[in-house]
C-alpha positions in Angstrom: 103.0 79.3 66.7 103.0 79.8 69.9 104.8 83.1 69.9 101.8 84.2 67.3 99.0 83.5 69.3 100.9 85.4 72.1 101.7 88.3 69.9 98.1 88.6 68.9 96.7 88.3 72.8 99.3 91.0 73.9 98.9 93.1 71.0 96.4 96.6 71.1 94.6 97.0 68.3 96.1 99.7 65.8 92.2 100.9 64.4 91.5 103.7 65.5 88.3 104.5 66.8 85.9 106.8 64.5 85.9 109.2 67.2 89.2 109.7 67.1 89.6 109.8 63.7 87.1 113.2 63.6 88.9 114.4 66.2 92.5 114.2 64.8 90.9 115.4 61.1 89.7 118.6 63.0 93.1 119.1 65.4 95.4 118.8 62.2 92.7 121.3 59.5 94.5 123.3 57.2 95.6 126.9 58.9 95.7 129.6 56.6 96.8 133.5 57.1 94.3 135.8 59.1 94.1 139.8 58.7 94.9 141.6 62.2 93.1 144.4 61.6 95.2 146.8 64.1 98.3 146.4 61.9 96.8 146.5 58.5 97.3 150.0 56.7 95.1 148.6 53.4 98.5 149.1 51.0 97.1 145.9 49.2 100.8 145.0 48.5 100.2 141.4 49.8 97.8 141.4 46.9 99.9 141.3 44.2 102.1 138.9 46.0 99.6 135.9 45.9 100.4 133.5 43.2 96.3 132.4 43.4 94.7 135.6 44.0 93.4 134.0 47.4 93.5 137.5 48.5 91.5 140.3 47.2 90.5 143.9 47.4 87.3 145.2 46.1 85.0 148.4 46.2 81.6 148.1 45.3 79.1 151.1 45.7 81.6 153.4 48.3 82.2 149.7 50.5 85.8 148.2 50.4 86.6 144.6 51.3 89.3 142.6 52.0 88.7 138.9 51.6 91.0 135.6 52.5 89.8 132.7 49.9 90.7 130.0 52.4 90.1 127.0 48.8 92.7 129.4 47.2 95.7 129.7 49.9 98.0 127.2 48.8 100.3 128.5 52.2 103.4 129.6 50.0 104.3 132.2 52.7 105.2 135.2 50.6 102.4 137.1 52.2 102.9 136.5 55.7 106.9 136.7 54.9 108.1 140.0 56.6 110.9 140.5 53.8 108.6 140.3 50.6 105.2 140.2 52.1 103.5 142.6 54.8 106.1 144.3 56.4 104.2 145.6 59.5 103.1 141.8 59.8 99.5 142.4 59.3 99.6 139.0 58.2 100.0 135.4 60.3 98.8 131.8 60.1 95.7 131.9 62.6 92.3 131.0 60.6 91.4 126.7 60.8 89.4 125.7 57.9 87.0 123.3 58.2 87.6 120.4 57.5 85.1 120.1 54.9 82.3 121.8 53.5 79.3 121.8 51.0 80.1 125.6 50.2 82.8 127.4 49.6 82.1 130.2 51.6 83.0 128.6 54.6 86.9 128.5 53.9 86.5 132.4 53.5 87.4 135.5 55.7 85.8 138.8 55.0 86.9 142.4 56.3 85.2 145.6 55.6 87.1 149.1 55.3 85.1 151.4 57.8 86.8 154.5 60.0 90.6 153.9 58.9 90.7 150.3 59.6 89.1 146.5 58.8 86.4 145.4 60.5 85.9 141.6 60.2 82.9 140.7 58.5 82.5 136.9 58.7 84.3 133.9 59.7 83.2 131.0 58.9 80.2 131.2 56.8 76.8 129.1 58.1 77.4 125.6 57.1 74.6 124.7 54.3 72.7 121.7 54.6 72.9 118.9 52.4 72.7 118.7 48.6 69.7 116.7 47.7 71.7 114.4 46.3 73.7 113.7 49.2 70.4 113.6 51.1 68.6 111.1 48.8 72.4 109.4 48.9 72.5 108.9 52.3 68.4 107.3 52.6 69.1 105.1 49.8 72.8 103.5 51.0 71.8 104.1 55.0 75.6 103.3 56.3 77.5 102.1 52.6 78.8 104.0 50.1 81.5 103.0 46.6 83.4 105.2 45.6 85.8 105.9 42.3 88.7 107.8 42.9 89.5 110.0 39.8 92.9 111.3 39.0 92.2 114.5 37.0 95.9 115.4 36.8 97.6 115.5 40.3 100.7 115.2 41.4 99.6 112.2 43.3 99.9 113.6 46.9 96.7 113.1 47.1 96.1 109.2 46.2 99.1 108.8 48.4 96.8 109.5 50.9 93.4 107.9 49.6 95.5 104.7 49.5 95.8 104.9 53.3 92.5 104.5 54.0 92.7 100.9 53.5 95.6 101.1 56.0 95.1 99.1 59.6 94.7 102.3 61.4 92.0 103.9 59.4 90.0 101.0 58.2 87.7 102.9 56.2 85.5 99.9 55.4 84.3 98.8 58.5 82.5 102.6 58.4 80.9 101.0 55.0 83.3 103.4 52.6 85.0 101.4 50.1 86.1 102.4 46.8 85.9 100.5 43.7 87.3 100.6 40.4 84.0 101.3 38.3 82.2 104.4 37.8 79.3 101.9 36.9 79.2 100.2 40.5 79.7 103.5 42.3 77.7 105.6 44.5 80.5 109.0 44.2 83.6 110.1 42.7 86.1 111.5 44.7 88.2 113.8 42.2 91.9 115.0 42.6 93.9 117.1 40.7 92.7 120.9 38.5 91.4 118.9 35.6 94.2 119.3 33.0 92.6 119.8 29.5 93.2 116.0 28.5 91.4 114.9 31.3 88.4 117.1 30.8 87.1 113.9 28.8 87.6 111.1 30.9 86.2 113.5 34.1 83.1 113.8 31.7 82.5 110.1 30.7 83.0 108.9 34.2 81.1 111.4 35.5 78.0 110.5 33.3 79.2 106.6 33.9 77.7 107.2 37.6 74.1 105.9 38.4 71.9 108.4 40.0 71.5 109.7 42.3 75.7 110.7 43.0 77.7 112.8 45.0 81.0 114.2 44.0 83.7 114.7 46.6 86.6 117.6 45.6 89.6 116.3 47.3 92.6 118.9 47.9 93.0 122.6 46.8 93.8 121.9 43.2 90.1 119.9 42.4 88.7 122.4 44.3 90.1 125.6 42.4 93.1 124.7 40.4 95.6 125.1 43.8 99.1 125.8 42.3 98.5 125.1 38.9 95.3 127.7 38.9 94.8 129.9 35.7 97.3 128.3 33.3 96.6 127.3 30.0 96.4 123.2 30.8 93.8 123.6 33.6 90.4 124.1 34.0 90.3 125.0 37.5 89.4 122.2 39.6 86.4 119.9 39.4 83.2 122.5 39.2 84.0 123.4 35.7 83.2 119.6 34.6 80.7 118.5 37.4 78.8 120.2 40.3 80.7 119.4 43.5 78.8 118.1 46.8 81.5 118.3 49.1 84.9 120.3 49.4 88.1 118.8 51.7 90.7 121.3 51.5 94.4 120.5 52.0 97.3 119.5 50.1 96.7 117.3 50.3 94.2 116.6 52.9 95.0 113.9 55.7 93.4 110.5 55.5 91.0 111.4 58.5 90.1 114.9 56.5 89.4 112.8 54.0 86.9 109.7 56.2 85.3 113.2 57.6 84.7 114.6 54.4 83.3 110.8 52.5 80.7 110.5 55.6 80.0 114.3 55.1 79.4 113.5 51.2 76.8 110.6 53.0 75.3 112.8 55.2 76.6 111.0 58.4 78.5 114.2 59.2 
């Protein structure tokens, strides 16, 4: 007994602060592949290589972009891969998401064609402000907020890491997030996976089962826009073709502080 009681005097505490916790989300973001527009010739070759179609050429009314879709880059490497991808290296890791955001946009990189080479565009896109949901959310609970985790056909990477934020280091319950096993008692839903076709139900019902008013948290690249499985036959996607998303964490899957930053985003304490 003794031995315990010293144990537990001698002993730091493993929780981490919250501080920290934002901190280490935003150090460890997802990096995805930047353009450098000095090396680029615009031969469009690492188009074709991209198994998502993150990366995409268009030319509308005389202008011709080049655009990185950060939610779509699952960081397979065949464009940035001097043997089968860009060969004069146009292409490197060098672009931080954030580490969530209410729009899309802001995981995107845009380049414009204009004399012989890209010009970068934006970076980065101007954070929007809170869904009114989220807004009305965040009055109502003040600090607290349930959550139900929804499995929408993962390969559970992610609720690998959902279940460590129970975990003594993260703790995420003294910050008043818990989750709980009833849409009915919940204040969000925090959906994984693209939404395979025989979950497109069960997203729907639990979904509805939510009082009002609700946020709806897409965790990882695949419930944000199908990640690896995008575009086959079983998928539909990610979570915005069942249920209008509040808040986007990329990653895959995202860390357990991505995913702390991205629940107090979804109750506008971030």
């Amino acid at each position: 007994m003794l031995n315990i009681i010293k144990k537990i005097l001698t002993t730091w505490p493993s929780t981490e602060s919250l501080k920290k916790i934002l901190l280490t989300a935003e150090k460890q973001s997802v990096v995805v592949p930047a353009l450098d527009v000095d090396r680029c010739d615009d031969c469009s070759e690492c188009v074709s290589l991209c198994p998502t179609r993150a990366l995409k050429v268009e030319n509308q009314e005389g202008v011709k972009t080049f655009s990185i879709l950060g939610e779509l880059c699952i960081r397979c490497g065949r464009c940035v891969d001097s043997d089968q991808g860009c060969k004069k290296g146009a292409l490197a890791y060098g672009f931080r998401l954030p580490v969530a955001a209410r729009r899309k946009q802001a995981f995107h990189q845009t380049y414009r064609w204009a004399e012989d080479k890209y010009i970068l565009v934006e970076q980065h896109h101007r954070e929007m402000p809170p869904t009114p949901n989220s807004v009305l959310l965040g009055e109502l609970l003040r600090n607290s907020m349930s959550f139900r985790e929804l499995d929408s056909g993962s390969c559970n990477a992610c609720e690998l890491e959902v279940n460590l934020l129970t975990a003594p280091q993260y703790d995420a319950e003294r910050l008043g997030i818990g989750c709980t096993a009833s849409p009915r008692f919940a204040d969000a839903v925090l959906i994984t996976g693209p939404v395979s076709r025989n979950m497109k139900l069960a997203c729907e019902r639990t979904y509805s089962a939510i009082p009002t008013p609700k946020v709806v948290i897409a965790m990882g690249n695949c419930a944000i826009a199908g990640g690896i499985y995008r575009d086959s036959y079983a998928v539909f996607n990610g979570a915005e073709s069942i249920m209008p998303v509040d808040v986007y964490i990329p990653g895959c899957p995202p860390s357990p502080p991505a995913v702390i930053y991205g629940l107090l985003m979804a109750m506008n304490r971030k």
